[in-house]
C-alpha positions, 0 to 999 in steps of 0.5 A: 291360270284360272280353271274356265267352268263348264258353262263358261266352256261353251261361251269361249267355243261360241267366241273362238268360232265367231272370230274364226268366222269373221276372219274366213268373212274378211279373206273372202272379202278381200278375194271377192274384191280383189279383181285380177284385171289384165294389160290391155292394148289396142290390138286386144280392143280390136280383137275383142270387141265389146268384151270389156267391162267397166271396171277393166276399162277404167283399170286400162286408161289408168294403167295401160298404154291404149288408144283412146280412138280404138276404144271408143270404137270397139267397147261399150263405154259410160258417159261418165268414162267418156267425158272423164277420159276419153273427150279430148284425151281428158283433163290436159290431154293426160290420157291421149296417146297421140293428137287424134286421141286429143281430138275426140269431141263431145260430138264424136261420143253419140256417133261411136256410142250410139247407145249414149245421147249428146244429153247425156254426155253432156251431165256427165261433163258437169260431173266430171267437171265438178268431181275435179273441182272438189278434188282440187279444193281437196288438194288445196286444203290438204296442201295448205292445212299448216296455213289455214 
């Protein structure tokens, strides 16, 4: 092993904190952006009005059982979560627990969420549609990659 000289010494200190810095970075990184979200159901939708933020929600839809009508009466939704998930139980009713969740309409939106607009809504729709659209092609391409 070679002797490190007395100028090289401080180079090898600056190196050895400049790693140790960046990996406590990334720790603190992945706490920042590791969010704990909770299991939600209809009865904490309804005890909890307007309590939930986006993120949870769009967690909960994924994750959770929950009732698509206690939601759009109870939280403060984006016009992108409504078209995505909540209008008619979304893509193939995928996120409907029971018919009346399938049957919450375009209209239904701008009533219960007065804050969005029937305009609004309906870009979103355009959005969503054309989100899923690239994501099928993205599908397609991946399913036939062998072929192309």
């Amino acid at each position: 092993m070679q002797p490190i000289h007395p100028e090289n010494l401080i180079e090898e200190k600056q190196k050895k904190m400049f790693y140790s810095n960046m990996s406590n970075i990334s720790n603190m990184n992945n706490i920042i952006t590791k969010k704990n979200f909770i299991e939600l159901n209809d009865e904490l939708l309804k005890k909890n009005e307007y309590a939930y933020d986006l993120e949870q929600i769009e967690y909960s839809l994924n994750n959770d059982a929950i009732s698509l009508r206690v939601l759009v009466r109870t939280q403060k939704l984006n016009p992108y979560i409504c078209a995505k998930y909540v209008i008619f139980g979304g893509t193939d009713e995928k996120y409907a627990f029971g018919s009346e969740d399938a049957w919450i309409s375009t209209n239904d939106i701008p009533y219960y969420q007065t804050h969005i607009t029937l305009e609004e809504i309906q870009n979103a729709h355009r959005f969503v549609a054309n989100e899923e659209l690239n994501e099928d092609n993205e599908i397609f391409y991946m399913n036939n990659e062998d072929i192309l």
